[in-house]
N, C-alpha and C positions, 0 to 999 in steps of 0.2 A: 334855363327851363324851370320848370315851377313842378309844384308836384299836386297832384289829384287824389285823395280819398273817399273812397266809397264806405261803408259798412254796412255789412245787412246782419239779418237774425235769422241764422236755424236752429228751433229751439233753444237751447240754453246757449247757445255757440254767438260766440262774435267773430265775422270773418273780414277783417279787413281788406281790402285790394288795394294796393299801391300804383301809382301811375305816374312816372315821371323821375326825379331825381329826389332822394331823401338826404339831407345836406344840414351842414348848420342853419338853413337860411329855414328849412322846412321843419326840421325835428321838432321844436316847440309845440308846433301847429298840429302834428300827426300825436302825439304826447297827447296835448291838451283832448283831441276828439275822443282818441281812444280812453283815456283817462275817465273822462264823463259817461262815456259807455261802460265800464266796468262799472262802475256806480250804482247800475239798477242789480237790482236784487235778483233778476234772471239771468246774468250774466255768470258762466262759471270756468267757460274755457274760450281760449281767443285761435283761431288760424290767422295766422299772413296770408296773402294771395300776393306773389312779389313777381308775377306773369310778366307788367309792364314795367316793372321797378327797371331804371336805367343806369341810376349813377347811386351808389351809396358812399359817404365817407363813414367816420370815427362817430360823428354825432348819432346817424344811423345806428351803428351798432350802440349807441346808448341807449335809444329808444326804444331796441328790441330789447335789448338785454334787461331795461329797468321795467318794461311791461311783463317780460318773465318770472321776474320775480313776483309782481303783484298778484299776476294771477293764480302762481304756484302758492303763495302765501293767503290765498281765498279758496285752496283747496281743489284747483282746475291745474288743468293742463294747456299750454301751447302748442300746437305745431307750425310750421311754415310750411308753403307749397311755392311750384313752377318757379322756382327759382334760376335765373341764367345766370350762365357760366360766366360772367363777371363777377357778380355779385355770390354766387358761388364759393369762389377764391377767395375773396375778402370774408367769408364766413368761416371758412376752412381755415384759413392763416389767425384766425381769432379764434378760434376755436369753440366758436356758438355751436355746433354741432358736435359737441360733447354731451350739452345739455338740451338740447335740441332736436326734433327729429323733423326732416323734411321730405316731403313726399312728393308726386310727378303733380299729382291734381288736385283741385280744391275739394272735392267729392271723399277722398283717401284721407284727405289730414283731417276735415271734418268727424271721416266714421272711427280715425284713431281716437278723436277724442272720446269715443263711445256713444256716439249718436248717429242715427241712420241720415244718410243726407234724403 
């Protein structure tokens, strides 16, 4: 299975939505979009929306982890949302949610970043 990203814009927020499987075969690809998206000078904090996310491996967790840093390092904040209980576990056992905060909705991690959705 292949994997699908969206990104939209509210206000200073970039909310990604994942769709499908985030794998070695895909992490490049979700890297490079998101990547180019931090880029603009309105960008200042990022959500996940990982609603449909199906399959994540080790690569995944690079992609989150190394978009974390950039955008903690531009002065923003991350969160992730709708996270399932697969994917869940594999956050949990890594311990991304030390540094992480993830919320039920996309609406919730949007307004933690400090902006009304």
């Amino acid at each position: 299975m292949a994997l699908h990203l969206d990104v939209k814009r509210s206000k200073n927020v970039l909310v990604a939505r994942l769709d499908g499987e985030l794998d070695h075969h895909t992490a490049a690809h979700v890297r490079k979009v998101i990547e180019e998206e931090l880029n603009h000078e309105w960008v200042t904090h990022l959500v996940l929306n990982l609603e449909k996310l199906e399959f994540m491996d080790s690569s995944g967790l690079g992609v989150i982890l190394g978009r974390y840093k950039r955008v903690t390092q531009m002065g923003g904040k991350m969160t992730i949302c709708s996270v399932q209980p697969p994917i869940q576990r594999i956050m949990e056992m890594s311990g991304l949610f030390k540094i992480l905060q993830m919320f039920q909705d996309e609406s919730s991690a949007v307004s933690a970043c400090g902006v009304a959705s």
